[in-house]
N, C-alpha and C positions, 0 to 999 in steps of 0.2 A: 341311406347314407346321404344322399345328393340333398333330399328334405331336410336333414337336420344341419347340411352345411346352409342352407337359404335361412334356416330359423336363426342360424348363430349370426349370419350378417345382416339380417333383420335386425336384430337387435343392436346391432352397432351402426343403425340408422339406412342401410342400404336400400336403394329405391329397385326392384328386381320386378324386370318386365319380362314377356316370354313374346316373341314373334317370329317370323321370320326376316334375316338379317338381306334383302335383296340387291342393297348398293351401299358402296363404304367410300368415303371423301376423303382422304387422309394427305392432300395434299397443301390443306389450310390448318388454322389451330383457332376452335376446337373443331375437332374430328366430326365428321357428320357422316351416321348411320342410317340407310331410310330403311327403314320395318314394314314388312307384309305390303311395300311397292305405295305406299301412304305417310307415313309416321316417320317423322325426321327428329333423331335424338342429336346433341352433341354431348360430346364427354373428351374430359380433356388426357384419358386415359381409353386404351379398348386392351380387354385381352382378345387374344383369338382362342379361340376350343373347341377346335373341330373333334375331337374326340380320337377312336381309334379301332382299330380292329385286329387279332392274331392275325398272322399271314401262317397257316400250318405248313408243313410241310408234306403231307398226305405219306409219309412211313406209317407201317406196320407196326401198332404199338403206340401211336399219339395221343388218340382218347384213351386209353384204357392206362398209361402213363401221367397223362396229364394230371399235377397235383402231386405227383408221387418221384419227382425228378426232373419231369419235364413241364415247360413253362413256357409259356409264349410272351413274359412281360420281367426282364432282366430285373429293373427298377421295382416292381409288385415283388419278387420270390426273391429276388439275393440275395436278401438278408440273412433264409432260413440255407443256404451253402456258402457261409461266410465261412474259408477255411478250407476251405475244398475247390478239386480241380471244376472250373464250369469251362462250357462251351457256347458261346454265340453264336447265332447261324444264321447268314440274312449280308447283304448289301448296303453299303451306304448307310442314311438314316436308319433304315427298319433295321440294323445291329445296334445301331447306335443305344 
């Protein structure tokens, strides 16, 4: 999936580099990114995407559930208990 999202912004001209992101400057305009501690980009936009991880909760029944009810990503699965009672589980952001 991630491939065919880089191929579709490819196409609408996007410059997509891969490195590692080591120091961010966001206190000028444009933004300066140094890459792999070398490579200094600026851009006058940055996402952040750190990505993400489930946080389980180790009950009895999580994997063997998982898919079938239970979910670790509200915004992935909601859609398919639109109508029905759900429950959230989690602190701060991670319910969020």
């Amino acid at each position: 999936m991630m491939e065919n999202f880089g191929k579709q912004a490819e196409r609408f001209g996007t410059d997509i580099r891969y490195g590692l992101a080591t120091q961010v400057d966001f206190a000028g305009y444009p933004h300066k990114i140094t890459i792999d501690e070398k490579y200094v980009i600026e851009a006058e936009a940055v996402i952040v995407s750190t990505g993400a991880s489930a946080k389980w909760l180790g009950l009895e029944g999580e994997d063997r559930l998982n898919g079938r009810g239970v979910s670790a990503c509200a915004v992935c699965d909601g859609f398919f208990f639109k109508g029905q009672d759900v429950v959230v589980v989690g602190a701060g952001d991670t319910a969020a």
